[in-house]
Every structure is written in structure tokens, then in C-alpha cells.
C-alpha positions in Angstrom: -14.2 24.4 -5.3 -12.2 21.3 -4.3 -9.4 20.6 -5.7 -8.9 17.8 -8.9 -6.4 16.0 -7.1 -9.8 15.0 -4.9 -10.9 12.6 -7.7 -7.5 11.0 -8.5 -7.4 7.0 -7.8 -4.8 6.0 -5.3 -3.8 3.6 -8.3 -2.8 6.7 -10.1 -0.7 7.8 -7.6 0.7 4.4 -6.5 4.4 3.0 -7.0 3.5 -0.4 -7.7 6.8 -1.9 -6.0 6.1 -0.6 -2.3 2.5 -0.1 -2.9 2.6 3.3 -1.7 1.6 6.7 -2.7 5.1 8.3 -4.9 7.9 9.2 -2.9 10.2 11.7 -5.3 8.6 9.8 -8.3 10.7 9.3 -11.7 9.5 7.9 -15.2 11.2 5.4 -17.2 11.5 5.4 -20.9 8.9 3.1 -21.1 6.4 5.6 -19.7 5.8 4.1 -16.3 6.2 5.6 -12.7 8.0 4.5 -9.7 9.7 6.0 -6.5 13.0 6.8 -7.3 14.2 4.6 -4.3 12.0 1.7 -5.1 13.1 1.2 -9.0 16.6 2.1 -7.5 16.6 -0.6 -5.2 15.0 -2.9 -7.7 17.5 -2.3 -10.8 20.5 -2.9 -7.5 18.9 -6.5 -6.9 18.6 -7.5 -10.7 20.5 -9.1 -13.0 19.1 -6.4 -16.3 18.1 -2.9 -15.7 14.2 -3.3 -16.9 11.0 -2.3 -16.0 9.2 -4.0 -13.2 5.5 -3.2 -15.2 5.9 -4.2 -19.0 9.3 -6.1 -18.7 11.1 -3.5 -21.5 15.1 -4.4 -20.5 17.0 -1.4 -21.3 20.7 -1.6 -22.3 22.3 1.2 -20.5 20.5 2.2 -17.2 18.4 5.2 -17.5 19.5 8.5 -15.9 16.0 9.4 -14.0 15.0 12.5 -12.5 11.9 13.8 -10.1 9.1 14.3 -12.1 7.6 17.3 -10.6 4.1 17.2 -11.8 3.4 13.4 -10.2 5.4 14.4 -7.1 3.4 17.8 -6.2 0.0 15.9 -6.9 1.4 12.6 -4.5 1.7 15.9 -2.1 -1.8 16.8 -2.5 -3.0 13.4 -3.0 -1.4 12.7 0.9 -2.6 15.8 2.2 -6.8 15.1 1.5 -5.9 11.3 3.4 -2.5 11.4 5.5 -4.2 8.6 8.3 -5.1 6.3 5.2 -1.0 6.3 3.9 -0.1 6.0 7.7 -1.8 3.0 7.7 -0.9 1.3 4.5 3.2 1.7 6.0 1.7 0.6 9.2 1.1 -2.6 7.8 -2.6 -1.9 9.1 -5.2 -4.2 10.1 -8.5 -5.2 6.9 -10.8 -3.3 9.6 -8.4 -0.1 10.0 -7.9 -0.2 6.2 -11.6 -0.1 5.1 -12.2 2.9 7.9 -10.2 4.4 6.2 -11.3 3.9 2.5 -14.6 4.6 3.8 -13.5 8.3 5.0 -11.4 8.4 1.7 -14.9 7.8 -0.3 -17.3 10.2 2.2 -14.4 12.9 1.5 -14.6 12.5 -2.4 -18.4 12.7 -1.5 -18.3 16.0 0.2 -16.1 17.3 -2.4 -18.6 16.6 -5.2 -21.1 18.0 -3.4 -18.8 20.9 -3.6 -18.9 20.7 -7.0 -22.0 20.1 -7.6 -22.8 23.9 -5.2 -20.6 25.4 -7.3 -22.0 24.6 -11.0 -25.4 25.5 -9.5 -24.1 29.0 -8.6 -22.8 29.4 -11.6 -25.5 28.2 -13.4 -27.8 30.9 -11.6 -24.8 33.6 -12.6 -25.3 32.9 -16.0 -29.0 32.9 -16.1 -28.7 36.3 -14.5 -26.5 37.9 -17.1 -28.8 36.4 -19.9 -31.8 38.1 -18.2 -30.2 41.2 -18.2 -29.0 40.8 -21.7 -32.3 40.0 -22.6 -33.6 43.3 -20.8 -31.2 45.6 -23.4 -32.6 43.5 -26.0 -36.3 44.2 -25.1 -35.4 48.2 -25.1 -33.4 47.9 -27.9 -36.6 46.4 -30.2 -38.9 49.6 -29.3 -36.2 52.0 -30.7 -37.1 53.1 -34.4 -34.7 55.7 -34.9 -31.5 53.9 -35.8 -29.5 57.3 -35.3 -30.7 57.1 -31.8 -30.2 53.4 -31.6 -26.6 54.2 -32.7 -25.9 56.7 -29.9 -26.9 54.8 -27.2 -25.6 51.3 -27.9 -22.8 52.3 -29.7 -20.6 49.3 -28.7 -23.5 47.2 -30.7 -21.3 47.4 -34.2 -18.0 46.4 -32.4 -17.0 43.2 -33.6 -15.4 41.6 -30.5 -18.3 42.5 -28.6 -20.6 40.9 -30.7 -23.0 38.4 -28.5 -23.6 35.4 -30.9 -27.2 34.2 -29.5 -27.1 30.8 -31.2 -24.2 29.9 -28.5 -25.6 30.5 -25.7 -26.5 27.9 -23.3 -27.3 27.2 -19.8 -26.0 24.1 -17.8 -28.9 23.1 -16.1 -27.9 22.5 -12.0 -26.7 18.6 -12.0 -29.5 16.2 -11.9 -29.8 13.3 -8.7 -29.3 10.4 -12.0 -25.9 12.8 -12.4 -25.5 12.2 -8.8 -26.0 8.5 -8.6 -23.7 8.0 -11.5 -21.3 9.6 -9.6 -21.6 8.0 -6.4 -21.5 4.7 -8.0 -18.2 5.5 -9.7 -16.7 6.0 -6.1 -18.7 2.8 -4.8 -16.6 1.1 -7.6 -13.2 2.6 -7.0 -13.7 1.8 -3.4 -14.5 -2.2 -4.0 -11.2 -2.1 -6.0 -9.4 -0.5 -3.2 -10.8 -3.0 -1.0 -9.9 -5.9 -3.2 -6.3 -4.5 -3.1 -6.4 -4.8 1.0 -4.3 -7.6 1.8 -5.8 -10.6 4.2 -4.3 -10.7 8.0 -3.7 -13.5 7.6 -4.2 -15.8 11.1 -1.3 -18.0 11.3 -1.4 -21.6 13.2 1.8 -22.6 13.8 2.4 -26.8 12.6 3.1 -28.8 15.1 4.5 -31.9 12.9 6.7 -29.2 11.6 8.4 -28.1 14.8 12.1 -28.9 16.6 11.2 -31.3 19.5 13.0 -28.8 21.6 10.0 -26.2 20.4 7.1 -25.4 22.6 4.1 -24.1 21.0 1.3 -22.9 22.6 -2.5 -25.0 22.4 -3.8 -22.2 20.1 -1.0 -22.5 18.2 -0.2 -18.9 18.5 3.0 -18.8 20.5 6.4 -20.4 20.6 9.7 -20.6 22.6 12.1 -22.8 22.9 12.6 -25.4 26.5 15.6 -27.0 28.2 14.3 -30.5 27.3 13.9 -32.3 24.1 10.5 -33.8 23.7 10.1 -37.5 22.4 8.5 -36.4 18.9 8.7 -38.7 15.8 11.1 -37.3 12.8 8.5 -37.2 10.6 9.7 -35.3 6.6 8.1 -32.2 8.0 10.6 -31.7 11.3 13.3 -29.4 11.8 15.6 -31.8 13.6 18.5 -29.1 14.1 17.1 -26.0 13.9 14.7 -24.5 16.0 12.0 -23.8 13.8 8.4 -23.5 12.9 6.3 -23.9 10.1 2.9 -22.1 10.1 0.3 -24.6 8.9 -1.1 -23.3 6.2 0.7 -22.1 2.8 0.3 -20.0 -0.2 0.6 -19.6 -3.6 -1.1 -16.3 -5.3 -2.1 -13.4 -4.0 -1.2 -10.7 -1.2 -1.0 -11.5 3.0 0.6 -10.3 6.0 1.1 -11.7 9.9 2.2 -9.5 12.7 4.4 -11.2 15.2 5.5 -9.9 19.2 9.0 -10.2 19.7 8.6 -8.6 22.9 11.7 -8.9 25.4 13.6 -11.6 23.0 17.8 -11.3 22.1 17.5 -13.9 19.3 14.7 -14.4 16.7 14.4 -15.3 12.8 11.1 -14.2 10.7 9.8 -14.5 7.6 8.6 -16.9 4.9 9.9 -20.2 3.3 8.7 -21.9 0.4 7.6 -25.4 1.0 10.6 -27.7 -0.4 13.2 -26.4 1.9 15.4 -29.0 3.9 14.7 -29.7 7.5 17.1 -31.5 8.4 21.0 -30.9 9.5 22.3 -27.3 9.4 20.5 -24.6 7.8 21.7 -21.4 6.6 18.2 -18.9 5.7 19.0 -17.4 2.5 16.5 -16.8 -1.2 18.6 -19.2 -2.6 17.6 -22.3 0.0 14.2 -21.0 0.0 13.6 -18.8 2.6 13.3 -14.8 3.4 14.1 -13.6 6.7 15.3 -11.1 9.0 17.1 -12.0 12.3 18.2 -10.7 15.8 21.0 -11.6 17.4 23.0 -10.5 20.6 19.9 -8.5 21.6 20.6 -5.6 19.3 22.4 -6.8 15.7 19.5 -6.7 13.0 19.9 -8.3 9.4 18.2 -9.7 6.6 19.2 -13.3 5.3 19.9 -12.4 2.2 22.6 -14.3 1.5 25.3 -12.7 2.2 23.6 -11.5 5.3 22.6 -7.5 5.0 23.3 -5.4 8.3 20.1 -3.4 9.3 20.5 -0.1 11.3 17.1 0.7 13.6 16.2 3.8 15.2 14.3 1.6 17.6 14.1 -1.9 19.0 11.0 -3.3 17.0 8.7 -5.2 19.6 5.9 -5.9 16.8 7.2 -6.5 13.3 5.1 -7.3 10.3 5.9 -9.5 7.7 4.3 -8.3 4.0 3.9 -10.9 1.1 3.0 -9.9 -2.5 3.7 -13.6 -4.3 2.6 -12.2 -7.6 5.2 -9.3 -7.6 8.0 -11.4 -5.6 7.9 -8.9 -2.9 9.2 -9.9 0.9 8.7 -7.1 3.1 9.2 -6.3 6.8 7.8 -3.7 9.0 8.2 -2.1 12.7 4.4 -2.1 13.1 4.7 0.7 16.8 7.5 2.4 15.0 5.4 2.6 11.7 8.6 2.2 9.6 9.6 0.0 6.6 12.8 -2.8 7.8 13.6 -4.4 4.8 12.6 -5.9 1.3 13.4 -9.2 -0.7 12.4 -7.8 -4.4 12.3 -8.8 -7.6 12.1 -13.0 -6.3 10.6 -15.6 -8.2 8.4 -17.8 -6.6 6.9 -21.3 -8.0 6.0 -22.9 -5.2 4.1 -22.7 -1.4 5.4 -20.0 0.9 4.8 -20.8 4.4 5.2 -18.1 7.5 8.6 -18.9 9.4 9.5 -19.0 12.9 12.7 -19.5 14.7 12.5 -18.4 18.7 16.2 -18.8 18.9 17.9 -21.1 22.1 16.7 -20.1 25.3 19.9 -18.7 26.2 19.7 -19.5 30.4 16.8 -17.7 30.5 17.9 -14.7 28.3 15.7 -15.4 25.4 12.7 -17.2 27.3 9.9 -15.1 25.5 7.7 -16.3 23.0 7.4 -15.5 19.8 3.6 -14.4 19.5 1.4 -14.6 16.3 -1.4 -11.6 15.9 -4.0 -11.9 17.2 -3.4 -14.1 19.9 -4.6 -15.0 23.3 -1.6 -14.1 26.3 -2.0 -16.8 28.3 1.4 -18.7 29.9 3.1 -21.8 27.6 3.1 -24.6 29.7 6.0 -27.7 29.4 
């Protein structure tokens, strides 16, 4: 028989901070679940320890400990789908996501059918015994000596082997409307997994927005930075000192991603900024002046603008990275798409206003840092000057 862990929502199983199936999974007072790093992390970068869900501020900060139970059935929960949570830290592509909803639902399928096998056999077990019960019965009914009737059955006056007949039932085998019903429970689940898939979203990058020293490809999907200033009017929109990029469009609800190359660069910043920032002068990237980023410098020193700047240690170079935005929940969050491993989160922000995607090539360095930036999915074709 399959196991019940088949028919448990990934929303059951979810930390709703890093939107992914429990890692070492704690409750709060309040009743609700998160990853013990995740609500960790989150109490570190707020002001009052409370809960991310229903707001409840407590006064002392709770002492929380691995809830067992959640944590074995996140286990088994990973176990029946390990590509579909490979993909979700991925930072995975709408296509790769609904493949692999769609195994995730034709699994929960198989396993009902499972089910469904199972309850027949047992159905057919039961009818079995209650022939054969019947059978005694019949022989029973022609004996008229109740000596004899004694001798023969005599565990008929026990008590705790009494059978009471008005009890007895049979499950009939599960019906195709039983079927249906079910099937259309897992077409729902699966519309509200899908509506949960956040949009790739296909960046342009805005030319009235960019440092005349920027060069940005005709799609609008790359950017590096040239020797010669370009005779561009200083429009509101221009970065005049810093060399960076707007993406054209913005947004204010929901959940998005971009993937960006950063293939063979020494210098880069990423992110998002909200729409109001300053343009103009000298520009320091931190939540307070509106923007969330991560940087490179020197070809190896990673951190995230956070204001004071936050060192990040990688295993690996990135050459990919994905940037993650749930505007509802306040979350920034950065990914080594190759390496399949999470960088760095802004939590618990506020936003009121437009976020735009955020580019910054860095200086050309002599030739050092002469790779573009290059927006997924994008055409490779050379920049021109």
C-alpha cells in the first residue's frame, strides 16, 4: 500500500520563508512551522522576535527544538519527488517546474490506484470469510439436538467470540465517480501548485536608464561597459556615475525571477532596486537607498549590499546566478543556478513601491572585466560599439 505521506500537499510540508520543503523544522508558540535556519535568520534581521505567518510578537524569544514528526514526513515527502525539490533550489525554469508537478500528480495517481488494488482485495477477503461464516451458519440451522449443537460449536456461547451480524458490512470495490473525485482533487492541488510557480521573468534592459559609458546589446539582453563615453542626454532616468542598468519593466505584487551569465567577469553588482532611487552622483547599494544586491569584486570577494556589506564564502565561482523576488513576503534571494545552491537572502523588507531588476557590469578594467553581463534567455551574439 503506498504510503500517506503520498497524499500530503507540498503546502503542508513547505517553510513559507524559503519556499521549500522543512529543513530540521521547529514550531512556534503560535502553532506555525518553519525551518529552524529560516525563522533563525529571520528573528536575526528583525527588530521583534514574531511570527512571520500571523504577526504574534513574542516577548522573550522562543527556545525551539526539531519537531520530529514534521521532519521525518519532509524526509518521506522528498523521497517520493527529490528532482521536483532539486528544482525549486535550482531556481528552475516555469517548463522544468510543471514537468515536474506533472510527475508529482501521475505519482499520486499511481499510488491511488494502489489504493484503490488494495481495498478491492480486501473487500474480496472479507466477502470470503462472510461466505464461510455463512456456510457454519447453514449447518448450524439443520442441527436439532442442542446437546449436539453444544459439542460441536462450543465456542458459540463465548462472549468475546460472539459475531454480531447487524455489523457486518462490505465496502463495495471503489466506484470510477470515487475515482473521478479523486483525480479532480489532484487536478486542483496541481493548479495551485502551478499558480505558486513563479514567472521567468524576461528582462529588457532600459536604455534611457543606462551610464553613457554602458553598452547594451539591440535585444536588450546584454551589457558591458566601453572605453568611450557615448553622447547620451541626462535624462531623470540616467545613472550619470555609476555604471548601471535598469531593466525596463517593474513590479509591484507577486513572485519573479531572472537568471543572469556572469561568465569570465572580476566585477559585477545584481539584484533589484525600487524605482525612486537616486541616479545621480555616488551611489552606495544598500535596503536603506533602495536597492538589494550582491557584488563581485577582485575576481573572487563575494558580498551582499546589505549595508554594512556581508562577506559571502562560495564553494564555487557562480557563472549563472538567479535572482528570486517574493514582493508580498519581502524576500530577496540569490542563487548559483549550475551549483544548485542558495547565495544569500534580504528578508523580512518592506516594499511600497516598483522593484526593477539591477545591473551593474563593473569598469572594464583594461580588458579584465570585458564580458557582458547576459540576461536568460538571450541570444549570444557579439556587442558591437
Amino acid at each position: 500500500m503506498a504510503s500517506s505521506s503520498s497524499y500530503l500537499s507540498e503546502e503542508q510540508l513547505q517553510c513559507s520563508i524559503c519556499l521549500d520543503v522543512f529543513t530540521d523544522p521547529v514550531s512556534t508558540p503560535c502553532g506555525h512551522n518553519f525551518c529552524m535556519g529560516c525563522i533563525n535568520e529571520y528573528w536575526d534581521n528583525c527588530s521583534q522576535t514574531q511570527c512571520p505567518l500571523c504577526k504574534e510578537i513574542y516577548l522573550q524569544r522562543p527556545e525551539l527544538r526539531v519537531n520530529t514528526f514534521i521532519s521525518e514526513l519532509a524526509a518521506q515527502f522528498r523521497k517520493l519527488a527529490p528532482e521536483k525539490f532539486k528544482t525549486q533550489t535550482d531556481g528552475p525554469s516555469s517548463v522544468e517546474m510543471f514537468t515536474a508537478l506533472l510527475r508529482s500528480i501521475e505519482r499520486s495517481q499511481a499510488g491511488l490506484l494502489e489504493v484503490m488494488e488494495e481495498e478491492q482485495r480486501a473487500a474480496e477477503r472479507q466477502a470470503e470469510g462472510l461466505v464461510k461464516d455463512l456456510h457454519e451458519l447453514e449447518k448450524i440451522s439443520h442441527i436439532e439436538d442442542h446437546l449436539q449443537l453444544l459439542q460441536i460449536y462450543p465456542t458459540l456461547c463465548s462472549p468475546p467470540h460472539t459475531k454480531n451480524w447487524a455489523d457486518v458490512s462490505i465496502h463495495p470495490p471503489l466506484s470510477v465517480e470515487t475515482v473521478r473525485r479523486s483525480i479532480s482533487k489532484l487536478e486542483t492541488l496541481f493548479r495551485k501548485q502551478m499558480e505558486k510557480i513563479p514567472a521567468l521573468l524576461d528582462v529588457t534592459l532600459d536604455p534611457d536608464s543606462a551610464h553613457p559609458n554602458l553598452i547594451l546589446s539591440a535585444d536588450g539582453k546584454q551589457v558591458r561597459h566601453g572605453d568611450k563615453r557615448q553622447n547620451l542626454p541626462d535624462n531623470p532616468e540616467r545613472f550619470d556615475s555609476c555604471v548601471s542598468v535598469l531593466g525596463k519593466k517593474g513590479f509591484s505584487s507577486g513572485r519573479f525571477y531572472y537568471k543572469v551569465e556572469v561568465r569570465g567577469k572580476t566585477n559585477w553588482d545584481l539584484g533589484v532596486a525600487r524605482e525612486s532611487i537616486n541616479r545621480k552622483g555616488d551611489i552606495t547599494e544598500t535596503p536603506q537607498n533602495g536597492y538589494w544586491t550582491v557584488c563581485l569584486r577582485n575576481g573572487n570577494e563575494y558580498s551582499a549590499c546589505a549595508g554594512p556589506p556581508v562577506l559571502l564564502y562560495l564553494s564555487k565561482k557562480p557563472q549563472n546566478l538567479g535572482v528570486f523576488v517574493d514582493y508580498e513576503e519581502g524576500l530577496v534571494s540569490f542563487y548559483d543556478v549550475e551549483n544548485s545552491s542558495h547565495i544569500y537572502s534580504f528578508i523580512c523588507q518592506t516594499f511600497s513601491e516598483k522593484l526593477y531588476p539591477y545591473f551593474s557590469p563593473g569598469l572594464n578594467d583594461g580588458g579584465e572585466n570585458s564580458a557582458p553581463l547576459i540576461i536568460s534567455p538571450a541570444e549570444h551574439h557579439v556587442l558591437q560599439e
